[in-house]
PAKOLMAR-679641 format. One record per atom (N, C-alpha, C, O): residue in one letter; z, y, x. Coordinates in steps of 0.001 Angstrom, whole numbers, plus 500000, padded with zeros to 6 digits. Layout:
residues N
PT, res, w, v, u
PT, A, Z, Y, X
...
END
This chain:
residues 199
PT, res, w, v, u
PT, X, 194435, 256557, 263264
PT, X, 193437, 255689, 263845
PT, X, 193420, 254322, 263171
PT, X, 192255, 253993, 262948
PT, X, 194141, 253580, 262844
PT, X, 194280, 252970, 261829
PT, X, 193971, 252457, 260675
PT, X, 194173, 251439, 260013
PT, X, 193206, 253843, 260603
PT, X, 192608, 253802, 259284
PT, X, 191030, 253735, 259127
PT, X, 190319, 254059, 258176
PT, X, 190710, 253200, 260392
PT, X, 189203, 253029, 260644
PT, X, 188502, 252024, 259817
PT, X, 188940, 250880, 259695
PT, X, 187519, 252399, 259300
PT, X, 186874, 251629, 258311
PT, X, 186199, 250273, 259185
PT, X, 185497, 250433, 260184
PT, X, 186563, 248869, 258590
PT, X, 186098, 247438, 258903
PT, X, 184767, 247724, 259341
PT, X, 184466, 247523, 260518
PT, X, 184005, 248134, 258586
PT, X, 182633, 248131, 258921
PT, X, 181895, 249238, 258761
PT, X, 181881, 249833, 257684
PT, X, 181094, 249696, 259972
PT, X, 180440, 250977, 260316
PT, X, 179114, 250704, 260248
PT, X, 178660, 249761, 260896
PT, X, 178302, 251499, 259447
PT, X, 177008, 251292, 259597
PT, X, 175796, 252380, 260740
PT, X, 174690, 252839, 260456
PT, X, 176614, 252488, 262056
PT, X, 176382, 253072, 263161
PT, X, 176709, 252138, 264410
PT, X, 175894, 251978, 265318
PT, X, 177936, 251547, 264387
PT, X, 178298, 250868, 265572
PT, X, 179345, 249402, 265376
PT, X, 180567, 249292, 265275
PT, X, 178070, 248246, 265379
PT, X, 179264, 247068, 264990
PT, X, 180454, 247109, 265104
PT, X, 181191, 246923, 264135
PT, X, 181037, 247439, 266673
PT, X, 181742, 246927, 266998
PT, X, 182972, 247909, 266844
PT, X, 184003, 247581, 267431
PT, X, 182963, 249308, 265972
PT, X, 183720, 249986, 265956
PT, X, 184846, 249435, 264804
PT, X, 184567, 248784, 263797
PT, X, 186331, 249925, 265283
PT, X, 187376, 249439, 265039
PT, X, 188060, 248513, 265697
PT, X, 189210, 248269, 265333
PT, X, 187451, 247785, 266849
PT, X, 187954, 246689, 268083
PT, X, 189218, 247206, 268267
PT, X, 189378, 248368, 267894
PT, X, 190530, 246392, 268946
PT, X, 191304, 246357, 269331
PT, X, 191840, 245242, 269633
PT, X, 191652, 244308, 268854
PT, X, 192507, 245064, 270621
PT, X, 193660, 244302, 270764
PT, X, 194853, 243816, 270223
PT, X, 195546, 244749, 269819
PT, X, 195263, 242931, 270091
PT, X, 196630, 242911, 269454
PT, X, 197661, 243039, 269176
PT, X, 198200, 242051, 268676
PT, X, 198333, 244064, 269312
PT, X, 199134, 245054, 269638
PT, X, 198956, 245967, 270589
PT, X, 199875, 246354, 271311
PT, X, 197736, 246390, 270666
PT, X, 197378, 247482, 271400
PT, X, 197535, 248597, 270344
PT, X, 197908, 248397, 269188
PT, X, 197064, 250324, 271106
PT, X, 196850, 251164, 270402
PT, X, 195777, 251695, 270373
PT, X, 195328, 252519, 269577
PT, X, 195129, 251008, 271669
PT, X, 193735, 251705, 271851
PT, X, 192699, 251052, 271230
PT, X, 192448, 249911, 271618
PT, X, 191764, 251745, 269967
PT, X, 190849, 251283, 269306
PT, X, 189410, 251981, 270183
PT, X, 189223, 253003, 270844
PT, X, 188709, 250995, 269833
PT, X, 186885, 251620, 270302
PT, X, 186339, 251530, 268901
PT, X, 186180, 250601, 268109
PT, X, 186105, 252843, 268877
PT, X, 185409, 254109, 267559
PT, X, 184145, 255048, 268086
PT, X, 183978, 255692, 269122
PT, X, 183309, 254830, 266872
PT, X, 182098, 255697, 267183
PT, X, 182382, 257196, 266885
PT, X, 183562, 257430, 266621
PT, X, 181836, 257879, 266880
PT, X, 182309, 259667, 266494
PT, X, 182595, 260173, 265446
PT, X, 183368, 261069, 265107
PT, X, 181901, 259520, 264942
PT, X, 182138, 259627, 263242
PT, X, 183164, 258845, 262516
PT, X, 184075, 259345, 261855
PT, X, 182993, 257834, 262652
PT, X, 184477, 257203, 262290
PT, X, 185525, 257907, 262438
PT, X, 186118, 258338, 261449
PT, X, 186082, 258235, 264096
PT, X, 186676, 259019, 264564
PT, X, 186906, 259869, 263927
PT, X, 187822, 259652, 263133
PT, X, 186503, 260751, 263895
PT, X, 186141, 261751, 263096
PT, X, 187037, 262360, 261460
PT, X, 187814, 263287, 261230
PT, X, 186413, 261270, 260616
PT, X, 186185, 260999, 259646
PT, X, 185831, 262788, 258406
PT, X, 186164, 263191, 257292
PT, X, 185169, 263165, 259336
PT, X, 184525, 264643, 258209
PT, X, 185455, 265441, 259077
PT, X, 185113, 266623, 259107
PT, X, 186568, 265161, 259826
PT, X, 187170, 266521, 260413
PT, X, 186175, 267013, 261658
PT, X, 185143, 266500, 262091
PT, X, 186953, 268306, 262090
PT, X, 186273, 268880, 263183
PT, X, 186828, 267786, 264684
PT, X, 187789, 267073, 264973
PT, X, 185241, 268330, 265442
PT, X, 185626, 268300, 266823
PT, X, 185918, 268525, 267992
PT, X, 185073, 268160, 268809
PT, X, 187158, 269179, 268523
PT, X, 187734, 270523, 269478
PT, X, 187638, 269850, 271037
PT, X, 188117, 268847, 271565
PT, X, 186909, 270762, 271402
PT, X, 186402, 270148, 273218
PT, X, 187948, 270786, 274097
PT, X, 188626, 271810, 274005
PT, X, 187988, 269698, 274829
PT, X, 189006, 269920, 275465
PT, X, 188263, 270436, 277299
PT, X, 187208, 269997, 277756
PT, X, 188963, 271179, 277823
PT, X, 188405, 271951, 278921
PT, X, 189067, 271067, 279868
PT, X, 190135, 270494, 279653
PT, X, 188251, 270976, 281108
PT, X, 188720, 270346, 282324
PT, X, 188541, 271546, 283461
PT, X, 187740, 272479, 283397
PT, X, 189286, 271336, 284283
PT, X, 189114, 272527, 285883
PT, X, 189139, 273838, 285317
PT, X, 188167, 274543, 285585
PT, X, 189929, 274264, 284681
PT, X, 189882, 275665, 284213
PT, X, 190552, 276201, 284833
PT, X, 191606, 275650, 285152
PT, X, 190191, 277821, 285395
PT, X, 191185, 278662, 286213
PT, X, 192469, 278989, 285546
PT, X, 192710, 279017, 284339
PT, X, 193252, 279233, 286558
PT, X, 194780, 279357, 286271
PT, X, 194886, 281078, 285124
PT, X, 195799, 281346, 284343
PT, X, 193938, 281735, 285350
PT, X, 193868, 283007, 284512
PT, X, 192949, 282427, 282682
PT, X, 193251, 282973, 281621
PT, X, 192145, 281562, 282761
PT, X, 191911, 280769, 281380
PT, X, 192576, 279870, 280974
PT, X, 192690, 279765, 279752
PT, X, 193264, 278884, 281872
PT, X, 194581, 278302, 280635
PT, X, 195590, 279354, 280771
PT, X, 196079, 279256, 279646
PT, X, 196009, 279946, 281128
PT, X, 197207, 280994, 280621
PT, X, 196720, 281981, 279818
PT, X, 197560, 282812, 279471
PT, X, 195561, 282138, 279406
PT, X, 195194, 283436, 278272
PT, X, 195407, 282351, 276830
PT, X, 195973, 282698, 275793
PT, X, 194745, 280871, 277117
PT, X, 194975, 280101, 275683
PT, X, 196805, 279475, 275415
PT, X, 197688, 278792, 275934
PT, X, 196538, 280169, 274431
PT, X, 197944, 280189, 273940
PT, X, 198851, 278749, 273843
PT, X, 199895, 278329, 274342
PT, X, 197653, 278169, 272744
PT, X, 197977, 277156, 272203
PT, X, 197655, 275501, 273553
PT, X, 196647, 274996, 274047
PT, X, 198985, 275253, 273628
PT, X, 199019, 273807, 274466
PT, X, 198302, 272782, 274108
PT, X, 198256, 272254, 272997
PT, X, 197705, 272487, 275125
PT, X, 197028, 270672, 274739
PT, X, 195121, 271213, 274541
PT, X, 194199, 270452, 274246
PT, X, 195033, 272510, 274781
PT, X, 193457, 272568, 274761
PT, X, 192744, 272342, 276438
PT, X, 191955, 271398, 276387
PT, X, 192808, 272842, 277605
PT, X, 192718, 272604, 278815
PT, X, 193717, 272543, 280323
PT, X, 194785, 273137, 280466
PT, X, 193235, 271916, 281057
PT, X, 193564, 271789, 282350
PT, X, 193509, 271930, 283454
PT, X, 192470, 271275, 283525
PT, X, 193693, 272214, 284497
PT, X, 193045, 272708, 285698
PT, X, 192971, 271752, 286074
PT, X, 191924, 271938, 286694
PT, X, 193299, 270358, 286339
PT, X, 192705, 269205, 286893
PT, X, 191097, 269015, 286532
PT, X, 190427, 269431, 285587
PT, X, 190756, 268182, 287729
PT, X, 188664, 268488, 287411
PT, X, 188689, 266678, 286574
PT, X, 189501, 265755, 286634
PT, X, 187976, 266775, 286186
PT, X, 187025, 265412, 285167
PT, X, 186617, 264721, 286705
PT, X, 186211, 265289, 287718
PT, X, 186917, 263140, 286429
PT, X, 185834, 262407, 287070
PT, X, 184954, 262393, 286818
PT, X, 184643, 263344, 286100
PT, X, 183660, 261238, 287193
PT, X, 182458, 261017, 286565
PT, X, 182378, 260549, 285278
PT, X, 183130, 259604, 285041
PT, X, 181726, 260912, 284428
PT, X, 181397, 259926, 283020
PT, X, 181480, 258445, 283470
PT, X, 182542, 257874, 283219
PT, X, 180652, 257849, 284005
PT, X, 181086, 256491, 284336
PT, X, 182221, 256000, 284826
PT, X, 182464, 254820, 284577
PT, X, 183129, 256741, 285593
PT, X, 184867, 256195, 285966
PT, X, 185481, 256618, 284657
PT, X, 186138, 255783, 284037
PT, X, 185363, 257574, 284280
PT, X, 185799, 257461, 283088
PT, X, 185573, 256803, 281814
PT, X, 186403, 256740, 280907
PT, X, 184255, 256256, 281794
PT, X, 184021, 255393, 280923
PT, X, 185215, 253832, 281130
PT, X, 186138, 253386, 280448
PT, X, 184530, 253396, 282481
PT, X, 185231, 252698, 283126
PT, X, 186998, 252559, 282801
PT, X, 187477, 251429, 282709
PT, X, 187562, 253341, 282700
PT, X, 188597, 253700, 282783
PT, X, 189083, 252977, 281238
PT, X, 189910, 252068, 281299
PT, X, 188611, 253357, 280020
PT, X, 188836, 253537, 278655
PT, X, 188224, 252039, 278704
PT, X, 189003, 251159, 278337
PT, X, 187338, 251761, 278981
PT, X, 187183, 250168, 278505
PT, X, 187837, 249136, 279120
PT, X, 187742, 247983, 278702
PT, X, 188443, 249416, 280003
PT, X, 189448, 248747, 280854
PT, X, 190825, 249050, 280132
PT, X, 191621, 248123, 280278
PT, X, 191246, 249987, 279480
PT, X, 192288, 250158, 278496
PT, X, 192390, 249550, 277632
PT, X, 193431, 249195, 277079
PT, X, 190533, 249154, 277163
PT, X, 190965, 249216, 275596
PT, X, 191002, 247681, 275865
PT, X, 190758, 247126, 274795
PT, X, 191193, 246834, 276783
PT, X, 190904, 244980, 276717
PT, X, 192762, 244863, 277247
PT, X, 193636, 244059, 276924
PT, X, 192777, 246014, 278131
PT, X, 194646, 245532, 278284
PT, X, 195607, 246397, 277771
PT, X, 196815, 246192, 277887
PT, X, 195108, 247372, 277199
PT, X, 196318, 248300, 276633
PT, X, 196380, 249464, 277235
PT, X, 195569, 249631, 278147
PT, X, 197170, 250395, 276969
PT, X, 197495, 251795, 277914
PT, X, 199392, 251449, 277190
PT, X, 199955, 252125, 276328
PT, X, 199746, 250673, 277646
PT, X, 201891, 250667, 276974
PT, X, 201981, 251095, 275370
PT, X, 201233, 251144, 274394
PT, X, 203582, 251416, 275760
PT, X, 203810, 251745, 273703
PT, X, 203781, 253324, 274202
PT, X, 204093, 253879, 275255
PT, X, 203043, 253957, 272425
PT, X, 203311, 254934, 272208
PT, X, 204670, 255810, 271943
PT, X, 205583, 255550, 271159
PT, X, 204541, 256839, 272762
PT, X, 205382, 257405, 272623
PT, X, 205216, 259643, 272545
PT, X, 204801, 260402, 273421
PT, X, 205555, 259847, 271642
PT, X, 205001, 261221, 271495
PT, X, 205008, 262313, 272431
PT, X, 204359, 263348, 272585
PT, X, 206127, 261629, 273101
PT, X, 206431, 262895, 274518
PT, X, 205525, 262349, 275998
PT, X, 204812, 263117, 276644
PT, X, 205756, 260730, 276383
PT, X, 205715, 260335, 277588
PT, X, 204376, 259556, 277306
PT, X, 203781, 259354, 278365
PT, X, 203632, 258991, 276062
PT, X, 202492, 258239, 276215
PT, X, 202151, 258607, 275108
PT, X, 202949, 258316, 274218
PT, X, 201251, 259150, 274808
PT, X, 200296, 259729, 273740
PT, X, 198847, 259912, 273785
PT, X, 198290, 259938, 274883
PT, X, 198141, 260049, 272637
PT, X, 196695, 259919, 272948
PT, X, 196364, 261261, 273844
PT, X, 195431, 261299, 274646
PT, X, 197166, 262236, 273620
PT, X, 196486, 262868, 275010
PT, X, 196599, 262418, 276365
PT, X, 195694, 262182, 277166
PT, X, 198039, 262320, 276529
PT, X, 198006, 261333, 277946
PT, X, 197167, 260243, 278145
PT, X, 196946, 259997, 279331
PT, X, 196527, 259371, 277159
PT, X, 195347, 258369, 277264
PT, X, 194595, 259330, 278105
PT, X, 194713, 259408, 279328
PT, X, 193512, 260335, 277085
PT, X, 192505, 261130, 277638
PT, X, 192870, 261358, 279070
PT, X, 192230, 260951, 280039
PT, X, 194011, 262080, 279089
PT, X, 193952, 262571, 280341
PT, X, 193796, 261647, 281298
PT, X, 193081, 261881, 282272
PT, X, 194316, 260711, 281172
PT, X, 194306, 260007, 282471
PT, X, 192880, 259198, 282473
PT, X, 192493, 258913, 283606
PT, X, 192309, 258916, 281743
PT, X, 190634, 258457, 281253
PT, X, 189669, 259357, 282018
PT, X, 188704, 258850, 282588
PT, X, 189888, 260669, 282054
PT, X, 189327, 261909, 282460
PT, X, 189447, 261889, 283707
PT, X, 188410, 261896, 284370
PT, X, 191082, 261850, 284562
PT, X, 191020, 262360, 285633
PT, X, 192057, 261389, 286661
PT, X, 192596, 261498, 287762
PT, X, 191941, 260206, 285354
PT, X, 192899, 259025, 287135
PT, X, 194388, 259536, 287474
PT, X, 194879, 258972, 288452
PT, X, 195289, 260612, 286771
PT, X, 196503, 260892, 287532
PT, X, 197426, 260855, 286261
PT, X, 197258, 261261, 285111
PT, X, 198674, 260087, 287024
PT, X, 199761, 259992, 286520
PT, X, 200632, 260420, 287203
PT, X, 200683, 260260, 288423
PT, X, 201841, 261318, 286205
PT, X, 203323, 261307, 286733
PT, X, 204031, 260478, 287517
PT, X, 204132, 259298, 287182
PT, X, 204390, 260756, 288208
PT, X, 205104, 259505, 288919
PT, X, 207065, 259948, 288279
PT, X, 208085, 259309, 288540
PT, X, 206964, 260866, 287668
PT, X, 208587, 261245, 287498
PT, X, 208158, 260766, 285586
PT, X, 207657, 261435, 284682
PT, X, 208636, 259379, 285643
PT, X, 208801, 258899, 283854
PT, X, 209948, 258933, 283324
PT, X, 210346, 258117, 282493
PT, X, 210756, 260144, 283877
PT, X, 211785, 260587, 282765
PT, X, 211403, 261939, 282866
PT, X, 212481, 262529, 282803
PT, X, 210777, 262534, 282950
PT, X, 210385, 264075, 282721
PT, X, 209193, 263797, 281575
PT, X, 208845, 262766, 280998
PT, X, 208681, 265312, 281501
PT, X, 207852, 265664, 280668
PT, X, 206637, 265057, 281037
PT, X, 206472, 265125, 282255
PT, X, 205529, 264366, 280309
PT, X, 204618, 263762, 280176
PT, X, 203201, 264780, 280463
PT, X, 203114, 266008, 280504
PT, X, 202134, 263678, 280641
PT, X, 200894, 264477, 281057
PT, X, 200643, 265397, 279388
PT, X, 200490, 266609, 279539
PT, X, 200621, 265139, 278642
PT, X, 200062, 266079, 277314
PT, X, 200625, 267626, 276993
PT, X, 201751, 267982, 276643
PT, X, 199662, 268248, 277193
PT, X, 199905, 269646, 277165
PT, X, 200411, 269784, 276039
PT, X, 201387, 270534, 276042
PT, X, 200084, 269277, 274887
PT, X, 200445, 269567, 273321
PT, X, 202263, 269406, 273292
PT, X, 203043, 270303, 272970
PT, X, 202710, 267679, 273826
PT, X, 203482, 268199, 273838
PT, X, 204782, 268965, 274763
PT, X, 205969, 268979, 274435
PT, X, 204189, 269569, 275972
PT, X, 205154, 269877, 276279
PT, X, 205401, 271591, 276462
PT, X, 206116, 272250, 277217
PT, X, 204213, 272025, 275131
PT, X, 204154, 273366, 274651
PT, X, 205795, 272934, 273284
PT, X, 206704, 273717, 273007
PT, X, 205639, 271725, 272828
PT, X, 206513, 271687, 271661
PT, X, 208041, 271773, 272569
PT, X, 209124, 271925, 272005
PT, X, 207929, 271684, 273590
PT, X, 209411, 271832, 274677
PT, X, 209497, 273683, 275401
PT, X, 210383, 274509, 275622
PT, X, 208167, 273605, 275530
PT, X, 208675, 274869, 276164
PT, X, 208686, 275723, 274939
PT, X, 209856, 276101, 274982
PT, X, 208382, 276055, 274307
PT, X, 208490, 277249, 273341
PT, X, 209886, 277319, 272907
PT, X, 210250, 278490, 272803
PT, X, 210819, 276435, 272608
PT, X, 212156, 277273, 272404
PT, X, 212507, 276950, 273829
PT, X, 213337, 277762, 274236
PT, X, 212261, 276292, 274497
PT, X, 213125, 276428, 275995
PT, X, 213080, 277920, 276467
PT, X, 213980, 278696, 276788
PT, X, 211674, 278058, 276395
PT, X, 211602, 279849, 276705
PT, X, 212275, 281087, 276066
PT, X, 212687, 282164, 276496
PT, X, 212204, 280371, 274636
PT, X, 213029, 281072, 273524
PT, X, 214782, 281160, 274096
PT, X, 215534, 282134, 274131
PT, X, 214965, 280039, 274409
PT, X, 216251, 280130, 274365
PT, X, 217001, 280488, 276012
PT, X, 218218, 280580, 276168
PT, X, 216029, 280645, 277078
PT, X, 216309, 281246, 278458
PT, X, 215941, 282642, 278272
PT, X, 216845, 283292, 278798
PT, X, 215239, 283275, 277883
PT, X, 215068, 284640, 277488
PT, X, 215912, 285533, 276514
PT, X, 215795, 286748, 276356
PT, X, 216818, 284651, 275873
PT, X, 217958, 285483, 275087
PT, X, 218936, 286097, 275559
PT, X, 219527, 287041, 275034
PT, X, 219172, 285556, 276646
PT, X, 220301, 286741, 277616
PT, X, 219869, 288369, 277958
PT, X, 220482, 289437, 277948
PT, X, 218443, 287938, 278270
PT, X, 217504, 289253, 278416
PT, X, 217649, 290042, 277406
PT, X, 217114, 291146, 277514
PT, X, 218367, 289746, 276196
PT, X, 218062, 290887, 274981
PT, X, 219449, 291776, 275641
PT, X, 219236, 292988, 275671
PT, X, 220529, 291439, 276055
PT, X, 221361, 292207, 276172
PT, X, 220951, 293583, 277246
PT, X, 221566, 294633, 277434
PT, X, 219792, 293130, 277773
PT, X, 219474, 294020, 279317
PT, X, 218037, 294755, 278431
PT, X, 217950, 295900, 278875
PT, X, 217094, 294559, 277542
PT, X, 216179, 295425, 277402
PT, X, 216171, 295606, 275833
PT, X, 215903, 294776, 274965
PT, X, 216577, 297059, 275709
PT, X, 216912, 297220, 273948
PT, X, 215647, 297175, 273170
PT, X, 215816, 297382, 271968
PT, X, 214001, 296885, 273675
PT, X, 213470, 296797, 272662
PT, X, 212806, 295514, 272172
PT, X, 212628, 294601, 272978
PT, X, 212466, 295401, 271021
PT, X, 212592, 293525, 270479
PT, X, 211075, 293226, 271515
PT, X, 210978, 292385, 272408
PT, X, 209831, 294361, 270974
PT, X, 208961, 294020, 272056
PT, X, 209004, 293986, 273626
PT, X, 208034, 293408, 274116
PT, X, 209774, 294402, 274375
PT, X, 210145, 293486, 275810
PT, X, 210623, 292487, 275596
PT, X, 210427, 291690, 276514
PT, X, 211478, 291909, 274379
PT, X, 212014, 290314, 274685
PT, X, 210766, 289607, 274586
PT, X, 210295, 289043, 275574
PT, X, 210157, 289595, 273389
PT, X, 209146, 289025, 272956
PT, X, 208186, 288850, 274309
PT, X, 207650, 287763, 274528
PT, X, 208031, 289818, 275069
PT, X, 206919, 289634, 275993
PT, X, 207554, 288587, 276921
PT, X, 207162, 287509, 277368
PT, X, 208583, 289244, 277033
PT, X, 209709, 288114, 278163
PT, X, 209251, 286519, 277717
PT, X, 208577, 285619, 278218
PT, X, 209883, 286693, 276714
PT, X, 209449, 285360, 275818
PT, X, 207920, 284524, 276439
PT, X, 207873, 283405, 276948
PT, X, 207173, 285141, 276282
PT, X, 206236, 284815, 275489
PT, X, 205333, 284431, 277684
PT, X, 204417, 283763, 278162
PT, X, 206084, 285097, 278034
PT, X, 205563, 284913, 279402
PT, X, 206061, 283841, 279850
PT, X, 205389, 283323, 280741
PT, X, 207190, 283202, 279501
PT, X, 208083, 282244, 279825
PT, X, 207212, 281020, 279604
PT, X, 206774, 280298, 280500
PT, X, 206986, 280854, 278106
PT, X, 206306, 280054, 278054
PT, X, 205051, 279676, 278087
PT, X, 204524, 278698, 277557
PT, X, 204494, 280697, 278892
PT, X, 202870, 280463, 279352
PT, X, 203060, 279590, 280756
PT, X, 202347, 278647, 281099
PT, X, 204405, 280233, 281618
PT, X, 204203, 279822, 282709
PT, X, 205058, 278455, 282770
PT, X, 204997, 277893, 283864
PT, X, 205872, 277801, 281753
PT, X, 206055, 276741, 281817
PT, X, 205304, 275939, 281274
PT, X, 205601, 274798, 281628
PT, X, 204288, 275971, 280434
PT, X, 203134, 275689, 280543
PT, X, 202178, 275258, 281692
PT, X, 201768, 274123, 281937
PT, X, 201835, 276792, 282544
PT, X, 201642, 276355, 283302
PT, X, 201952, 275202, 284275
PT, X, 201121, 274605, 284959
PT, X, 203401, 274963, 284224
PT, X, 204248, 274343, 285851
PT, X, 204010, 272393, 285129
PT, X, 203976, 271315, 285722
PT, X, 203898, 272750, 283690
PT, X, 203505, 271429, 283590
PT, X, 202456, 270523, 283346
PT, X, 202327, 269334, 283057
PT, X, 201781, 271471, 283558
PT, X, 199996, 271182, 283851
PT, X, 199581, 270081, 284661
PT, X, 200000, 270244, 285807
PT, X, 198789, 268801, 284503
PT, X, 198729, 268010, 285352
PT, X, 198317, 268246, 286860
PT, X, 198672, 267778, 287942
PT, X, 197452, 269142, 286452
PT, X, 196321, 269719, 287628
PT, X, 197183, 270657, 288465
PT, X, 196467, 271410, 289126
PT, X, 198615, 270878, 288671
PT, X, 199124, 271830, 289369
PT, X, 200435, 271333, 289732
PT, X, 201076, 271855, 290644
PT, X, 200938, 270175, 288941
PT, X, 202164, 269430, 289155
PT, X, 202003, 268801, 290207
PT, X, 200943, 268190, 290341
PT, X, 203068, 268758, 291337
PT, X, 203182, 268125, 292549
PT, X, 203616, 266616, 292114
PT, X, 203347, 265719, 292913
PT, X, 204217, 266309, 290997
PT, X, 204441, 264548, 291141
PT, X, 203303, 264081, 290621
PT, X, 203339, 263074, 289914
PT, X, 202490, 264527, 290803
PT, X, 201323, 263688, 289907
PT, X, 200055, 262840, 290989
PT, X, 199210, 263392, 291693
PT, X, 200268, 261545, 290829
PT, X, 199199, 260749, 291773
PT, X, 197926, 260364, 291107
PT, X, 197766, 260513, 289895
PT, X, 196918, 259814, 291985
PT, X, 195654, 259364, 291358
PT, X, 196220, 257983, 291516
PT, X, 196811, 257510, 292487
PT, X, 195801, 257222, 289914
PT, X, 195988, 255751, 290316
PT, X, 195103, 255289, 289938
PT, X, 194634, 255920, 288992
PT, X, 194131, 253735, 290415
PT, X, 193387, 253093, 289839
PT, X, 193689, 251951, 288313
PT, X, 194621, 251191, 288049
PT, X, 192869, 252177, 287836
PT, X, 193407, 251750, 286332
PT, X, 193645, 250216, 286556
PT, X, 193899, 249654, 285490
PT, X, 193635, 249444, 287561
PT, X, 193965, 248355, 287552
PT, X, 195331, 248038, 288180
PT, X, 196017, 247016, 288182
PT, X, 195466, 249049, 288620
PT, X, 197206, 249339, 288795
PT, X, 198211, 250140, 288132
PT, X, 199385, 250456, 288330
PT, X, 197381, 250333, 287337
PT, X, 198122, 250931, 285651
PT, X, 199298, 250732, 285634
PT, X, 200149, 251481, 286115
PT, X, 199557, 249318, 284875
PT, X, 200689, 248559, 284482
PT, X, 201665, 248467, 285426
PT, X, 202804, 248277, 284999
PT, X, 201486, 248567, 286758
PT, X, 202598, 248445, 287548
PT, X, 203453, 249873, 288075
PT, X, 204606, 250033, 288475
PT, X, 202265, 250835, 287863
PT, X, 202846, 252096, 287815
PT, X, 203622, 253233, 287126
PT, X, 204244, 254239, 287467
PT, X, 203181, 252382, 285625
PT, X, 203864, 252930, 284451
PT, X, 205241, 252028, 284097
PT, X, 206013, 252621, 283344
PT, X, 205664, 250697, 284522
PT, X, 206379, 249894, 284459
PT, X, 206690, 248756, 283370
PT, X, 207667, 248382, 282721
PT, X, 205215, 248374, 283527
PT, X, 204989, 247452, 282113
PT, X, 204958, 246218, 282721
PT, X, 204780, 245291, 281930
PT, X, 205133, 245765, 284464
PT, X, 204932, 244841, 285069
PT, X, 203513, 243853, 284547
PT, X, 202548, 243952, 283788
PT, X, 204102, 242902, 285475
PT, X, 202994, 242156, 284793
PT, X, 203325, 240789, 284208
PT, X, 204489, 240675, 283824
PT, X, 202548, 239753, 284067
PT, X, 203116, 238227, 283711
PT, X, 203961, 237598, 284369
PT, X, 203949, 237548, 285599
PT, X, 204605, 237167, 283807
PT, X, 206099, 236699, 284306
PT, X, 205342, 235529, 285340
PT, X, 205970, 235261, 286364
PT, X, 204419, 235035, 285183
PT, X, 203549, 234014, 286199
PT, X, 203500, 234617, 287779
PT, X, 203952, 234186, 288840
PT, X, 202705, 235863, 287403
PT, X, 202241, 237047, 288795
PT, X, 203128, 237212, 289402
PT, X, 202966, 237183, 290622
PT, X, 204863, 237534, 288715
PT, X, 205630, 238313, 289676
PT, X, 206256, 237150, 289759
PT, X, 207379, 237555, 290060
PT, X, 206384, 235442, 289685
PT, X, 207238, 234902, 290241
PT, X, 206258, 234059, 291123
PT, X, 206519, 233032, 291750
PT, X, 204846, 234856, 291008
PT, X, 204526, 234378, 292725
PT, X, 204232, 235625, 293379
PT, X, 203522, 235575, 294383
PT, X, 204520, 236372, 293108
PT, X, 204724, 237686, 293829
PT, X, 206372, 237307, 294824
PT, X, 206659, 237041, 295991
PT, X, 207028, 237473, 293653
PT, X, 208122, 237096, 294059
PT, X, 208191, 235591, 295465
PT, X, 208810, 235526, 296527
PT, X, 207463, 234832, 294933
PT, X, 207642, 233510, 295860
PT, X, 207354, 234083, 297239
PT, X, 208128, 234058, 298195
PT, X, 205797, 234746, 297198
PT, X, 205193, 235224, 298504
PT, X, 206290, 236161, 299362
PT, X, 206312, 235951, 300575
PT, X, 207187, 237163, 298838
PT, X, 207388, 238028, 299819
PT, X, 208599, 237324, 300210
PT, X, 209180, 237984, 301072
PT, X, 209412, 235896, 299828
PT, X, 210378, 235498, 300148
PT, X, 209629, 234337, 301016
PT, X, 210568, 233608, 301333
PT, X, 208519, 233809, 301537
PT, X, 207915, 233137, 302404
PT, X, 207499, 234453, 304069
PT, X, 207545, 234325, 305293
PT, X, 207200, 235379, 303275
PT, X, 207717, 236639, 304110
PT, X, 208265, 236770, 305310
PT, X, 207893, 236743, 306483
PT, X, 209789, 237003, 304381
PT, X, 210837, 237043, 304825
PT, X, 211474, 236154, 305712
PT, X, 211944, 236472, 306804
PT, X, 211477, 234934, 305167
PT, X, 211685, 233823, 306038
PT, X, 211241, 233677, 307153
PT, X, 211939, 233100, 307987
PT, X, 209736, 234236, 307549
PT, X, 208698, 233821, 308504
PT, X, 209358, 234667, 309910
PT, X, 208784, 234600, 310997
END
């Protein structure tokens, strides 16, 4: 993303960012840049994301409106979405939560992005299904064993089916992901609940 060209002769303002942000505003093409463009599925039944193999294409969580979600991403892109990180904050986790308002509330587990937490389950499955070779002598039952394992951990970490997962409003982002806020806010945050207390 990075590598977005200064000047677009489609959309001034493409390449915007913040200053140490990660989130850029890009037109499609930029975006793009000559590669393809793979639609990602929202509200899909539990029998169509488990036939697609490959992690990080859909979800059973439903899409908000285009406008909250618009909403959502331009409100990112003026304060940030945190630091990247490939497992716990990634541009899919952007989308997702752009799309559908919900975050993990467990930020030492596996992250909203299907992509990667197909790159976790596939030897996790691999490697809980190897005991099974001693119990079924042919390589095709492990393999299926296998291969079921990691559809359904897949599944279990699906946003749209995970029990820690809340709707938050994007203006309570930062306090939910634990990026706090200005050291100003919370030492009158702080002041207020110790006037509180006192009372």
């Amino acid at each position: 993303m990075s590598n977005l060209p200064s000047s677009c002769p489609t959309f001034p303002d493409c390449g915007f960012r913040q200053p140490n942000s990660g989130v850029v505003l890009s037109c499609l093409d930029c975006f793009l840049r000559n590669g393809s463009l793979y639609c990602f599925e929202y509200e899909v039944t539990p029998s169509v994301f488990l036939a697609k193999v490959r992690g990080g294409t859909c979800t059973t969580a439903p899409s908000d409106p285009p406008e909250i979600v618009i909403n959502r991403a331009m409100y990112l892109l003026q304060n940030g979405f945190g630091n990247y990180d490939v497992f716990q904050n990634n541009c899919e986790d952007f989308a997702l939560y752009c799309k559908t308002g919900l975050l993990t509330v467990d930020r030492l587990g596996v992250g909203r992005s299907g992509q990667a937490s197909s790159v976790v389950g596939a030897p996790l499955a691999a490697l809980l299904s190897s005991p099974l070779k001693l119990l079924m002598p042919s390589p095709v039952g492990v393999a299926t064993v296998t291969a079921g394992m990691y559809c359904m951990s897949r599944y279990a970490t699906d946003i749209g089916v995970r029990t820690d997962v809340i709707k938050v409003a994007v203006e309570d982002l930062a306090v939910n992901l634990g990026w706090g806020g200005s050291g100003e806010e919370e030492a009158e945050e702080s002041e207020a609940s110790k006037r509180q207390i006192v009372r």
